[in-house]
Structure formats: C-alpha cells, structure tokens
N, C-alpha and C positions, 0 to 999 in steps of 0.2 A: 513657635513651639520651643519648647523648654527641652535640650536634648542630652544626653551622655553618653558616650561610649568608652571603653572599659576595656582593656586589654592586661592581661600581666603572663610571667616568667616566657615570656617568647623566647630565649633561649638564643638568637640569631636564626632561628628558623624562617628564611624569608622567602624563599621558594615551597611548591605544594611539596615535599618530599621529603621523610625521616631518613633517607642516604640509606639507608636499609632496604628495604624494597624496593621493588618496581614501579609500581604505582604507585598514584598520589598518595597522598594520605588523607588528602580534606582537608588542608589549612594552608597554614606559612602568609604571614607580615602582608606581603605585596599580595594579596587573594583578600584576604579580611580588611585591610586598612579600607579598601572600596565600599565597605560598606557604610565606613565614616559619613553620615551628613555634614553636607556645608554648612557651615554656623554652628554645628555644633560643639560643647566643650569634650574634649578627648581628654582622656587621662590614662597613664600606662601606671601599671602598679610593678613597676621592677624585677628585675634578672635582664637585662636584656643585650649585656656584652658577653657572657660566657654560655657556652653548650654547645652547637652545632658544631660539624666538621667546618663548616664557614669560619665559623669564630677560633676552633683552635687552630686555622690558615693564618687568619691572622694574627694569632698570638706569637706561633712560633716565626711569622714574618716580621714581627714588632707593631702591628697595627699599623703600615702607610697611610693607612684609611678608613675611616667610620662608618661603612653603614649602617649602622645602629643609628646615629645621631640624622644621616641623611634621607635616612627611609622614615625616623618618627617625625622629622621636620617637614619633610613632603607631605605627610598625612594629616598634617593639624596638628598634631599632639601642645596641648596645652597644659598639662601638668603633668610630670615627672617624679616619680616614685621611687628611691632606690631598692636595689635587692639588695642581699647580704651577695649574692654572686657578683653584683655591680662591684666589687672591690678586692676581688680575686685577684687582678694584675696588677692592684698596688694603685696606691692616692695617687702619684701623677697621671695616668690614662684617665683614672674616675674624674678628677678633673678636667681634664682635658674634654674629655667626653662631655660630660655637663657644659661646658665654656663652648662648645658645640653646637647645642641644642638650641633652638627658638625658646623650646616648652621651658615653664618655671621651673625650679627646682626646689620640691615641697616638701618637708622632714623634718620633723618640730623637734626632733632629737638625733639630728646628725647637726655636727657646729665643726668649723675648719677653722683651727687655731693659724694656719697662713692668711688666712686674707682671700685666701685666688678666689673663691667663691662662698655664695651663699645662698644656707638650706632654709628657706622661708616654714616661716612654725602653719601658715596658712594662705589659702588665697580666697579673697573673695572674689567673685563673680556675679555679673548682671546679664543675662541674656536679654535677648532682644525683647520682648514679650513684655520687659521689665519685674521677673522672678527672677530672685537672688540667691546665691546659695554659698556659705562657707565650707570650702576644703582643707580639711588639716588631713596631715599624714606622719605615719610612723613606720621604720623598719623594725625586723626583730631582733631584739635583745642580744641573740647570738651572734650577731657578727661580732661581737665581743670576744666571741667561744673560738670562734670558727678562725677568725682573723689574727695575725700576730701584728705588735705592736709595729712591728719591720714594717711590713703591709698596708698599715692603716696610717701610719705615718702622720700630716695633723690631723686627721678626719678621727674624728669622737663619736661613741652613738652612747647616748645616756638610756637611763629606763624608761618603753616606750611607754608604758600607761600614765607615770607621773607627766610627763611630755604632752602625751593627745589630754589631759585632764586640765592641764593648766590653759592648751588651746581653746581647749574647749570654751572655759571661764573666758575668756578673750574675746573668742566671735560671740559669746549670746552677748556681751555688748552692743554687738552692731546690728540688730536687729534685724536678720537674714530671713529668708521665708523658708529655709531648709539650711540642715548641717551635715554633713558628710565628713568620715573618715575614711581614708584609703592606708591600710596596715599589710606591708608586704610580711607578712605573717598569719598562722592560718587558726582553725579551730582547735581546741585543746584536747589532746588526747589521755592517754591513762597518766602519763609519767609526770602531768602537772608542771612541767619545766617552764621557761620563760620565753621557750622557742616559739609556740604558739601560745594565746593570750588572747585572742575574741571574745571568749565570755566575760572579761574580764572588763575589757575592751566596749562590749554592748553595753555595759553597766553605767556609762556615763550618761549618756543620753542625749546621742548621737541620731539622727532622724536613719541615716544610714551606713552602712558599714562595709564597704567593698574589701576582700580579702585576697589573698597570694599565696604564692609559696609552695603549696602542697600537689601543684600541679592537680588541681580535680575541681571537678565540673560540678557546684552546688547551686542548684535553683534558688531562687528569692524565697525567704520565709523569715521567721520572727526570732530572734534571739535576746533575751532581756528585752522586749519590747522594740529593737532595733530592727529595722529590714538589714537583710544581709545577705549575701550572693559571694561566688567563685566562680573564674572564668575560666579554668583550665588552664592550659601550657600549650605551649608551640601554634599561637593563633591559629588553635583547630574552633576556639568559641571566641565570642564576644560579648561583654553583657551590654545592652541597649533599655536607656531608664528615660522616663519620659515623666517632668515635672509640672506639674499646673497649680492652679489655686485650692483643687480638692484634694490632692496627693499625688502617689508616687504609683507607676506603672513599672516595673522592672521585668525584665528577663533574660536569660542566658541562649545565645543563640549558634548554632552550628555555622562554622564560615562555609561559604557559598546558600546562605538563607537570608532574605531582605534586601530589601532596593541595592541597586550597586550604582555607583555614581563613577564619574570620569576619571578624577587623580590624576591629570599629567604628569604636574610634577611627581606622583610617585611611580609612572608608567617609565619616566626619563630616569628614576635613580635604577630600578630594575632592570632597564636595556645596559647601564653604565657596568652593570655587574655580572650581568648574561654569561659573557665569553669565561669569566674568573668560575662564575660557577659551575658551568660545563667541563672545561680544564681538569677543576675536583671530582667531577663527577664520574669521570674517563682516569684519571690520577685511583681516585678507590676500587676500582672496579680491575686493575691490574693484580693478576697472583703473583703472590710476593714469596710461596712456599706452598707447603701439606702437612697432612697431620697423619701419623700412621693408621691410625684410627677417629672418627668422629668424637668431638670433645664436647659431649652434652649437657645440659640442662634439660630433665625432663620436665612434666609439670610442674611447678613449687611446692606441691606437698609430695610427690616423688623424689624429689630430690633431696629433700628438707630432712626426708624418712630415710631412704638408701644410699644417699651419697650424689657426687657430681663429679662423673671425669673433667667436666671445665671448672669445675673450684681447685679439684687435685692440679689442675693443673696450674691455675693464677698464683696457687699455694707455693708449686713446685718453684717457678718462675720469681717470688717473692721470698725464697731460701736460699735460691742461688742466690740470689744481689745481696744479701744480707749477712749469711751465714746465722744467724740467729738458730734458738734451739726448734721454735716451734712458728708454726705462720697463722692467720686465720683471714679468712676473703668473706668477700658477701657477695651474692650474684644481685643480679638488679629487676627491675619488677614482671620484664617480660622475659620471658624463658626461648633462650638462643641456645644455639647449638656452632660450634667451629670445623670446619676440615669438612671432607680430607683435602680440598684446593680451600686455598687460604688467602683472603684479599686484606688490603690496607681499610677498603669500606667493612669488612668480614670483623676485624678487631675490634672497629670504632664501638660494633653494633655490639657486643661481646661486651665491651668497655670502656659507656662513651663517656667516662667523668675521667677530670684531670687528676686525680689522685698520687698522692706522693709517697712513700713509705717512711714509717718510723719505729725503733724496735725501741721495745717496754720492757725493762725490769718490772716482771711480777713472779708470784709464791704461787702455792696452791689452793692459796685460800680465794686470790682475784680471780684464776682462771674457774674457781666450782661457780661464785657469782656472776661473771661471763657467762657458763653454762646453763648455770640455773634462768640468765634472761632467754637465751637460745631454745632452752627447755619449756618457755613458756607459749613460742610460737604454736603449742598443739593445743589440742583440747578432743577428747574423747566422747562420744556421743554414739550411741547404741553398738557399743564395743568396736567402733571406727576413729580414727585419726581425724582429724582435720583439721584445717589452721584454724587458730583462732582470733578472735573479732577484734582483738589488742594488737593485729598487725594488719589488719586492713579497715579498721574505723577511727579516727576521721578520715584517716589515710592509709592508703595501701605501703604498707614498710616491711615488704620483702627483702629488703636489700637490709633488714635487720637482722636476719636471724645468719649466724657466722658459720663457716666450716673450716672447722682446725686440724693442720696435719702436723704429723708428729706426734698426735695425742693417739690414746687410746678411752673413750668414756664410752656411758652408757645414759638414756634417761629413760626412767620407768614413769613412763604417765599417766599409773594410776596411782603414785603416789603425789602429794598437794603441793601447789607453789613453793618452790622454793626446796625441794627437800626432792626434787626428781634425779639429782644428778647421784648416780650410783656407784659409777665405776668411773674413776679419773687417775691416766697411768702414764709415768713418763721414762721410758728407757728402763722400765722395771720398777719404776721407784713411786709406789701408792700415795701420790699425792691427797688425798683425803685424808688417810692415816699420817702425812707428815707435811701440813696444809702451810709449814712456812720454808719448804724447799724455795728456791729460785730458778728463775730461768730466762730466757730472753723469747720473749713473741714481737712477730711482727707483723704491724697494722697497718693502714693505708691514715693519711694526717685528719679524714673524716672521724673515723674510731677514737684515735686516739685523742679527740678533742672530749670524750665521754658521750656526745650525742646519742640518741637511740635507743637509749635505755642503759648504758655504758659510764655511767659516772665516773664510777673508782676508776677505768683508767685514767684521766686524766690528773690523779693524784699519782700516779703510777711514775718513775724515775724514768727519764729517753736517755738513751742509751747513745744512740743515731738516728739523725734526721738525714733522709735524701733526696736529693734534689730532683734527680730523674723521675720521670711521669711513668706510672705503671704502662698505659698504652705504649710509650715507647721502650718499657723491657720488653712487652709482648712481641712488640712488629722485631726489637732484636735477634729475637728467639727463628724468626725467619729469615732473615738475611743468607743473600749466597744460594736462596730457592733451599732452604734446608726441609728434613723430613722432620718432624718431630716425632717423637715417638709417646707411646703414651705414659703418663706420670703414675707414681704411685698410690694406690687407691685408701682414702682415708679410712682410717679403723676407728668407725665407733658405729652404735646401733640403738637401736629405739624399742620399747618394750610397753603395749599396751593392751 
C-alpha cells in the first residue's frame, strides 16, 4: 500500500503536554509519530526547532542537543520541510540541524550560497506497490520579512510560487503517477500578502497540496482542482493519504486515533529526554512572585471592547525597558489570565513566543491606520459587537488586533472601514487634527516587520532594536519573590 503521513509546525512539542495545564492535551511528537506505518513515506512540513519551553531550554543552553533531528529520524521522517521558524536561531543551527537529519531536505526555493547543505527543488519516490510520486516543496515568502539578513546569513528563500512552478515543469517530465506539494505556508486570507499563497499555489496543477503554518486543522477538499489538507500544530493531528491506481484517500486525523505500531527507536530517544523534561516541568511549576491583583485576559471580545489588565501590563513592562512615548502589545489566541501566585510556567503561558522589542518613529497619521486595522477586528450585527470573520478566517489572528498605552482613542463602529477611528490623543495634543506630530512606539520585532495587517510600519524609521526577549523582562519583573502591583489602565473605548 501506497502510504503518507504528514505532520507540520510541531513546535518541539514532544510530550502529551502544552506546559500549561494539567492534563494532557491530546498530542506531542513521541504519541503521534506511533502512528507512522512502516514503509511508509513521512513528511514534516516545518517549524520544528522553535516554540515549546523544551526548545527555548535549549536555546538559551545553546542547543547541546537535537531532539528535533533525533525524534524525526527515529520516526522515519523522509522529507523535511522548512518553516520560516526553522531559521529563528540563525543559519548555523538550521544547518547543523538539517546536517543531522536522515530525512532529505526538500525546498525548491531555499539555496545556501556556503555549500554546507542542499535544498533539493524535489524528491521522487517509488513505493513498494510500484506507485510513484513526485514531492516538491516551498516555504513562505516571509521569511524574507520576518528574518534579517544577520540571521539568514547564506541561506536565500526566492519566490515560492515561481520556485514550485518551475518544479513543477520538471517532474511532469518524469512521468510520476501522482504530484505533491508540501508549502510551509497556508491559505490566503483578506490582506492578499505573500505570507500565505495556496490559491495561488493550487493553480499549477499539483494532484496535491499539503499546507502549514497557520496552525489549524483543515480537512481534505478541493481548491483549484487541487486536494488540499492542514494538519494542525503541536502533533495534536496527522494527516494519513493513501495512494493507489484509482486515486487519493486523505484525511486529517486526531493523535491517539489509528493503528499504533512499536517505534523503539523513537520509545529509546523519549526515555533519553524523560529525566530533562521533568527537571522543566518541576523548574515552571516554581513561584517566582505575585501580582497585586489578577492580570487578565477576559474573552477576546471582552477584552478587545474594555481593555486588558495583562496588556496594561506587557505595555507597562515594554515602557519601562524602552522609555519610548507610547507601547502596543497583542495578547495571543487563547485568553490566560496571571497572578496572584506567579510561576516561570505562568509567564510562558501568558507569553510563549520569543519576541524582542523595537521602538518606531511614527506621526499621527501611521498610528490612526494602526488603529483603523485594530478597528476592523469588530463588526456589529443586530446592534452587537462581535469579532469579525477577517480575524478568524482562514485563521484565527487574535494576536492581531493591538492595545496601546499612552494613547487615548476612540472607535465608532458604526461608522465604515477605515474611517472608525474618532478620537486619537497624545499628552493633549489631537493627533487627528495634527496627523504629522511624532512620537516613539514600541513593538515587539513580529509588528514591526508589518505583518498582520501592519505594513506601513515596516517603512516606519527604528529607533532601537533590543535584544532581550519580552518573556524575560516579564519573569524580570519577578525576581526577589516581588509583588507587582497593578499597571495602569489603558484609555480608550469603543462605540457601537
């Protein structure tokens, strides 16, 4: 039988546990890899060195060790996908990493002007059965964005559609009985960017189209004629495709559902890491301080509408290090709460991306178009609030809409795109009425790359770039068993 399995943005999640909870969660690396068939081709569709408390153990211990490379090689992994997160700590690991692996390493538009390694435009493949099938692969565009040239060092990513188009033209040469893309990249949402690109992507005419990135769970169905699927994040699913001479069987499936087969060797990498993972788990679980008060996140349209004592406070924490006139945070997609006992796992959960700060020269004209995207998070529907479908379709991008202290605005939501923001005030001074005042805000290095809806900042002048990771001003902010007290509460409000 003709097999695949399908895994992408694991995250280093390799135990059942998000480090947040109690319980399991229903997934993690060493639970789903068991479902891999023997003989079958595996393929990871990338992220798979940055997320987890695991992985930023290892970052801030310099990597001693791979489990990334030791848990995908235990499991079969046969093709290797990068993310745009795969390059987060810089070309020498991403190599290193790769130089690691058993699995090829497939990306018809990543090329290393050093030599160390090389990103094959495709693989083909012969199962046993004797059904063939060519793999090409592409990352997204943005690692472009996202990545500084420091960082990426020789490692290039060109445009991925002219890249999978040209592969494309390549394998119908070889007369394959099936053609697969794997594009750590996802469905295209409003903004039309270059970040995601499957429709675009479907258009070539590709038999299939396995996608990334967005962390979310999309069943097999047809796009441009393409089958096409999403396997989630933090190996809670797996997609399982089954090729023959009539066609293609696909589906997305929840870990711990389907045969589970032996794995020693990946039974042996998991015992190797046991004791380190426990250590973390006893290490987060330590109070490190309190909060004078609970620092919450209520619902994301509660909070979205009335404000967030834990953005007031990321904001607070993101003024002090900076001194900058004004701050703006984004909370992230599940709604946590801090305090009043405060663990090093407590932060993680609060704020588990490596984010770095940087303050922007802008006027009053960048922050009303900031506002005015922030402003679009709502939409009104039988004289009610509610978020709207432009931040959770194709994906959920709560962590887009911002909260600014230091400002005073307003947005009236029954007035149309673009023209909601009403009130915009800084120290007195009516930025509306005097839209090319200046001032310094500061962002986390996600923002200010423009993603999200945020372009013009990235045309925006940096001011300062800093090096320290937001998680660790926060855990700062506890040191010495400190009380925090609560921050001040942002001023603005919502009118619909």
């Amino acid at each position: 039988m003709a097999e695949i399995f399908y895994t992408s943005d694991v995250h280093t999640y390799y135990w059942d546990t998000d480090y947040i909870g109690e319980t399991a969660m229903g997934g993690g690396y060493f639970k789903t890899a068991r479902h891999f068939a023997p003989g079958a081709l595996v393929i990871d569709g990338g992220d798979v060195l940055q997320g987890s408390p695991f992985a930023q153990r290892q970052y801030k211990e310099g990597f001693p060790h791979l489990i990334q490379a030791e848990a995908m090689n235990a499991a079969g992994v046969s093709v290797f996908v990068p993310g745009n997160h795969d390059f987060d700590f810089g070309s020498e690991l991403f190599i290193r990493f790769v130089k690691a692996l058993n699995a090829t390493l497939v990306c018809a538009n990543l090329t290393d002007r050093s030599g160390c390694i090389t990103a094959e435009p495709y693989l083909i493949h012969t199962f046993p059965d004797g059904i063939t099938i060519a793999v090409v692969a592409v990352v997204t565009d943005y690692v472009n964005v996202w990545e500084t040239e420091e960082i990426l060092g020789p490692l290039a990513i060109s445009d991925s559609v002219e890249a999978a188009r040209a592969a494309f033209a390549a394998v119908r040469s070889r007369h394959v009985d099936y053609t697969l893309l794997v594009y750590h990249g996802g469905y295209d949402d409003a903004s039309h960017s270059k970040e995601n690109r499957a429709s675009e992507l479907s258009s070539i005419g590709f038999d299939l189209l396995l996608t990334a990135h967005q962390h979310t769970v999309v069943h097999p169905h047809r796009l441009n004629g393409t089958l096409t699927l999403q396997a989630g994040s933090q190996a809670r699913h797996y997609a399982h495709l089954r090729l023959d001479r009539d066609g293609i069987t696909a589906s997305v499936v929840q870990s711990g559902s389907g045969p589970v087969y032996e794995h020693a060797a990946l039974s042996q990498v998991e015992e190797r890491y046991t004791t380190r993972q426990q250590q973390l788990i006893r290490l987060l679980a330590v109070p490190i301080g309190r909060t004078e008060s609970v620092l919450s996140d209520r619902s994301k349209l509660e909070s979205a509408l009335y404000g967030s004592s834990l953005a007031d406070f990321f904001n607070a924490v993101q003024l002090r290090h900076t001194g900058s006139d004004i701050s703006c945070v984004s909370l992230f997609n599940h709604p946590r709460s801090l305090g009043p006992v405060v663990t090093t796992g407590a932060v993680v959960a609060v704020y588990p991306f490596p984010n770095t700060l940087v303050v922007l020269r802008v006027d009053g004209m960048i922050l009303k178009q900031a506002l005015e995207r922030c402003a679009s998070y709502f939409e009104v529907e039988e004289g009610r609030a509610k978020i709207s479908d432009r931040f959770l379709i194709p994906k959920v991008e709560h962590y887009n809409y911002d909260f600014y202290q230091n400002l005073i605005y307003t947005f009236d939501l029954r007035r149309s795109l673009g023209q909601r923001v009403v009130r915009l005030e800084f120290a007195g001074i009516d930025l509306l009425a005097h839209p090319g005042h200046q001032l310094t805000l500061t962002v986390n290095n996600y923002r200010a790359t423009g993603t999200g809806g945020y372009g013009f900042f990235a045309e925006c002048p940096v001011i300062a770039h800093y090096k320290s990771e937001v998680q660790d001003l926060i855990l700062a902010e506890f040191e010495g068993q400190e009380t925090v007290s609560r921050p001040p509460a942002s001023t603005f409000s919502v009118v619909y």
